[in-house]
N, C-alpha and C positions, 0 to 999 in steps of 0.2 A: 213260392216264397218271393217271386221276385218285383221287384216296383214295379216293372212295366207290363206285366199282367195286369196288374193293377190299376194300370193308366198313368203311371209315369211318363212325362210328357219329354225326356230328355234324348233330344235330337242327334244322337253320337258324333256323326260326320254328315252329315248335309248339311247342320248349320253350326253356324262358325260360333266358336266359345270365344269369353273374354278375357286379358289378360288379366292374370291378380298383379295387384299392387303392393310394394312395401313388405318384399320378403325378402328374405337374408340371403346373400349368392349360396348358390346351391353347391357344396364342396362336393370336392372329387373322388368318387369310387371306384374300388379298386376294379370292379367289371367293368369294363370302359374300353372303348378304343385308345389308342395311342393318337396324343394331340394333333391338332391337324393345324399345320400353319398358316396362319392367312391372316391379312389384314386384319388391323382393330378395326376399322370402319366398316367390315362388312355387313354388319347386321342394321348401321344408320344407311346401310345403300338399299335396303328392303323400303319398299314403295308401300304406305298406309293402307289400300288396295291393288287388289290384283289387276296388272294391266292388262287389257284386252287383246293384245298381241300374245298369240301363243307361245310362241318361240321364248317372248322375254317372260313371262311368266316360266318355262319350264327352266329359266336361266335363273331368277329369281328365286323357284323351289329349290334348285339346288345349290344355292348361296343358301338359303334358312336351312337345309338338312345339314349343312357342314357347319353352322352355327349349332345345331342341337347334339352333333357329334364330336365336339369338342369339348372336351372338358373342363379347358381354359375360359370357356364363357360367363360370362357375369349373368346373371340373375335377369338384369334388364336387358341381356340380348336374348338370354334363351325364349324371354318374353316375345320382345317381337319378332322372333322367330317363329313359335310356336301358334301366336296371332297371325302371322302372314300364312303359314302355315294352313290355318281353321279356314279364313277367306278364301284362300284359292282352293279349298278340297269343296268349298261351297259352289264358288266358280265353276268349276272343274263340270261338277252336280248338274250346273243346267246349263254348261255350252252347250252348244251343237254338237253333236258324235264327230264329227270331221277335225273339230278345232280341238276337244278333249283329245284326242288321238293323236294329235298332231303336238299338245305338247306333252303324255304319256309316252308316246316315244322319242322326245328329243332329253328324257330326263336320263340322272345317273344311273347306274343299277339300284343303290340301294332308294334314294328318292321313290325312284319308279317301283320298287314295291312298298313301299310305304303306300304312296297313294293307291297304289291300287285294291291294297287292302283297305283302306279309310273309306275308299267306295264303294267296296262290296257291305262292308259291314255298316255302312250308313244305309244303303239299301234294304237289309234286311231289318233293321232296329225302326225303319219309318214303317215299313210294314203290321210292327207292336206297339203304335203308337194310335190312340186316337184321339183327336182334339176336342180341348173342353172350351165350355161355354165363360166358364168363370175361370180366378187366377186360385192356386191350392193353396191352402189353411200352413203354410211351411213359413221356416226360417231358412234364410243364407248364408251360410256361418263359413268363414276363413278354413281352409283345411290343415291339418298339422304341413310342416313341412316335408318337401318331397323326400328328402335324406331321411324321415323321423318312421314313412310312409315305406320308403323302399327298405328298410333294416326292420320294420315289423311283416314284409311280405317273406322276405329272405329266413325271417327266425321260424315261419309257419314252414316254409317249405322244410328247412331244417329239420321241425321235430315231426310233419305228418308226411313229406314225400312230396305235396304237390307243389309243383314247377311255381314259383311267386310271380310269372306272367299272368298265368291264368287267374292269382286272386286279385291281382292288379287289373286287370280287362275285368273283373267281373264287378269293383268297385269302380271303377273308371265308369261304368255303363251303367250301374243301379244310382250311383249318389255324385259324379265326379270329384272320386276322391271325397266323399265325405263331406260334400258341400250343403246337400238336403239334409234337411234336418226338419220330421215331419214323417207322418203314414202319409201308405198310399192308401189308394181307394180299397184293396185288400186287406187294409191291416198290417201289413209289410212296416217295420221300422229299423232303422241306425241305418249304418253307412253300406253295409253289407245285406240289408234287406230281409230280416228274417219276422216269418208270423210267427206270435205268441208261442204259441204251439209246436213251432219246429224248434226256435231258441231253449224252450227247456227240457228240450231231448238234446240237444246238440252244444247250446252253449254252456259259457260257465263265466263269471261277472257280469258287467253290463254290456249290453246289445248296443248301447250308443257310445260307446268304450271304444276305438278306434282296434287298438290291439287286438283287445275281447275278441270283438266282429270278426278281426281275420282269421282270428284262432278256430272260430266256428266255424265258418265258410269253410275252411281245411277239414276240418274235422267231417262237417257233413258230408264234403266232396268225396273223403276216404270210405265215410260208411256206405257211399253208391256206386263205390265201382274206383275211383281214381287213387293212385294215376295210372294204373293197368287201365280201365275204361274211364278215358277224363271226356271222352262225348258222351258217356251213357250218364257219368256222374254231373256233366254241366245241365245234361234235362231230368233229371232230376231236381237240378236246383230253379230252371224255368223252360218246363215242358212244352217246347218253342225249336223245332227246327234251324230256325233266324236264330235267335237268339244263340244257340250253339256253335253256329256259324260266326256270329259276331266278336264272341267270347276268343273264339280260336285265332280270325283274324287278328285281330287287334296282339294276342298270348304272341302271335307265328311274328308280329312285326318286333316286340320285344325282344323276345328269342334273338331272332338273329340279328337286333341292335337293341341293347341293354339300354342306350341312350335316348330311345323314342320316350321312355316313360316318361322325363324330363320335360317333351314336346306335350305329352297326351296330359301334363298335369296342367298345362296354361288353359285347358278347355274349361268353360262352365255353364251354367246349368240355361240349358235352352226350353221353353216351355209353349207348346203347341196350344195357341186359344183358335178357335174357328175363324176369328175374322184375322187372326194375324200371329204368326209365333215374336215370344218377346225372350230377351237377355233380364233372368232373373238375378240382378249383381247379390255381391255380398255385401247383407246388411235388409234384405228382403223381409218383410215389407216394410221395414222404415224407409229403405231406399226404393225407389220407386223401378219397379220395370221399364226398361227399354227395348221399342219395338226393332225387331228384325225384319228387312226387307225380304219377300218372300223368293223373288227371283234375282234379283239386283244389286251384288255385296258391296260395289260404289256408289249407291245412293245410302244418305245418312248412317251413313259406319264411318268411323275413323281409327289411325289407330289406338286412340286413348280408350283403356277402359272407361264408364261411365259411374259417376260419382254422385 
């Protein structure tokens, strides 16, 4: 059932998502760290790209994780936070083993599991990815808001048990958040990715109904095992060793900071063509794709979203 069987072409963390534009500051929930003090300016002292200096990039990562763990943050820091954020876990992707390591271990604890998870689970989701020749038959469409997103994950775990990490990574990674809008090449459709044929055993409204979808995804997860077996229940939902692994990753960095979701919501929809991966903005295809540099997140990237 899942898009990337299907050849969803959505790059999780190797390549860096853009920021949305013109949303509402993201209020404050009650699962949340306690506020962290620190200058207003710290999110305008994040540099548009990752600098080449190890050291100051692992100094940088952890100015943007204390931006995305506060809760006092506007809307437009959490942005280039989470933007700086996507660049250097791209960065991060094709240093040198020496230089990666060298600023993996000069970061915080929490930072440094953050990324380490964004790189294992970018690892295994390129491996489900095969590139297409042409650009998909889709629309790019704004997703609800993150508070509209985190209180319909929250109400699923409520009435079926499972943990609202895991439907969160599972949407995060089929649609970001609900960005695609579009089958995949399997027949996979809505934000949560279900064939025809699985949604009318499992769902109940519409499949393209934001709520709807989470409610099914719960439900299916429940009838394969979770949350007693939430890895036997995630392959079930995409029969992918990777993919299970990805899911978890991403659930494990939630988990133990409620406040990454915030981060993993600025990402969006990356899409792998052969001669070159492109940023499919919102508003796709009236707006036009923009190309991603494949090795080099300082050539033609900035940090504006593109318009």
């Amino acid at each position: 059932m899942s898009a990337l069987v299907g050849g969803v072409a959505v790059l999780a963390a190797l390549l860096a998502g853009l920021i949305g534009a013109n949303r509402p500051d993201v209020p404050t929930h009650p699962e949340t760290r306690p506020a962290i003090r620190r200058s207003p300016s710290i999110a305008s002292a994040l540099p548009a790209t990752p600098p080449a200096d190890a050291g100051q990039l692992a100094t940088d990562l952890n100015q943007a994780q204390t931006v995305i763990d506060d809760p006092a943050s506007s809307s437009a820091q959490l942005a280039s936070a989470g933007w700086f954020e996507q660049l250097a876990t791209l960065a991060l992707e094709h240093a040198r083993a020496s230089a990666r390591q060298t600023t993996l271990a000069a970061l915080d604890d929490q930072t440094g599991a953050t990324m380490r998870a964004d790189l294992a689970a970018g690892v295994a989701l390129a491996g489900l990815v095969t590139p297409r020749k042409s650009l998909p038959h889709w629309k790019i469409l704004a997703p609800p808001s993150p508070a509209t997103l985190i209180d319909y994950f929250r109400a699923a775990q409520a009435r079926f048990g499972v943990g609202w990490q895991y439907l969160a990574a599972i949407e995060f990674i089929e649609t970001k958040f609900g960005r695609v809008d579009g089958l995949s090449t399997a027949g996979a459709e809505g934000p949560m990715q279900f064939l025809p044929t699985t949604w009318a055993r499992y769902g109940t409204g519409d499949v393209h109904n934001p709520r709807d979808a989470i409610f099914g995804a719960a439900r299916y997860l429940v009838a394969n095992g979770a949350p007693g077996d939430i890895a036997g229940a995630l392959y079930h939902y995409n029969p992918s060793g990777d993919y299970v692994n990805a899911v978890e990753d991403y659930a494990a960095v939630m988990r133990d900071d409620p406040r990454a979701f915030f981060g993993y919501y600025e990402w969006q929809v990356i899409y792998a063509l052969v001669r070159r991966p492109v940023v499919l903005p919102v508003g796709y295809p009236r707006v036009r794709p923009v190309p991603v540099p494949p090795s080099n997140p300082s050539v033609a990237l900035s940090g504006a979203p593109p318009k």
